[in-house]
N, C-alpha and C positions, 0 to 999 in steps of 0.2 A: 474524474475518478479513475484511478489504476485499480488493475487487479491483473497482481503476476507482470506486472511492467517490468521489460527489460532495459530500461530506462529510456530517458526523453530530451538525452543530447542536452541538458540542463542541470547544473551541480546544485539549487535550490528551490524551493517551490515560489518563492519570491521572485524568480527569471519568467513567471509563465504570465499569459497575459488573462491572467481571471485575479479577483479581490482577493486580498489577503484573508487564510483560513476555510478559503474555497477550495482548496487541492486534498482529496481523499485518497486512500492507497489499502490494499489488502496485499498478504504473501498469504497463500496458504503452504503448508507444510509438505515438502517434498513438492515444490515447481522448482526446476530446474534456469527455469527462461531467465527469472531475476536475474541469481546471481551468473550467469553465463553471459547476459546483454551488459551488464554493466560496462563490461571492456570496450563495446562499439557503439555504446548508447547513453554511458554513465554521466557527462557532462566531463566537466575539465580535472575534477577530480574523482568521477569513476566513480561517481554515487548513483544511485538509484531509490527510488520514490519509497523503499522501505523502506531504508537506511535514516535512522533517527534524525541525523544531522541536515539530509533533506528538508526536513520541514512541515512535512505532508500531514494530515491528521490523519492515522492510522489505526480500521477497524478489524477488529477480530475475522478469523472465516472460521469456520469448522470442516470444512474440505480439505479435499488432499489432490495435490499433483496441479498441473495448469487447464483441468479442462472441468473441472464442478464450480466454478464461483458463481455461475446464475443455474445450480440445481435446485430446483425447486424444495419449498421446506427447511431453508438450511438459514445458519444466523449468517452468513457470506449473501446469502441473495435480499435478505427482508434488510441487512443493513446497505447498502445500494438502497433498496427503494428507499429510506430513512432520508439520505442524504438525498435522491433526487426529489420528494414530497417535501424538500423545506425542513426536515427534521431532525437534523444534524446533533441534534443535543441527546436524542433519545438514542444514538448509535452504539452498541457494544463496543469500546476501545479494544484494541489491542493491548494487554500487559505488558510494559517495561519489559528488556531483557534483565534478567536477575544476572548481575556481574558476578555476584557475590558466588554463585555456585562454580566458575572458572575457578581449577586449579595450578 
């Protein structure tokens, strides 16, 4: 499980040594560390664990910046326990980015 990962020297979740659909990932809104690690962390193509193409199953936060994802109360911390109790199905996803709003 990442949260706010400035990547992991791996360009897919598939390179890591856990079962496929076992790699978790949250960005909350305004961390800087993602996309700043990507360049010395990204893998071969400078990906990192939010990055769709990754691979990662990716859960909603409702926090902001890199230091709230285990505050207490929040869907970023109860989704973490989700996926470490075996619950992986009950997890808030993340929403698609909507392309369509790029002009």
């Amino acid at each position: 499980m990442f949260a706010g990962s400035p990547g992991v020297k791996v360009s897919h979740a598939d390179e890591m040594d856990v079962p496929k659909g076992h790699v978790w990932n949250q960005q909350a809104d305004g961390d800087p560390a993602p996309d700043i690690g990507r360049y010395g962390h990204g893998g071969d193509g400078w990906v990192i664990p939010s990055d769709e193409k990754f691979g990662a199953n990716q859960m909603s936060t409702d926090t902001k910046g890199h230091s709230d994802y285990w505050k207490g109360g929040t869907t970023s911390l109860q989704n973490q326990a989700l996926v470490i109790v075996g619950k992986g199905d009950s997890v808030d996803p993340k929403a698609p980015y909507d392309w369509s709003r790029v002009k």
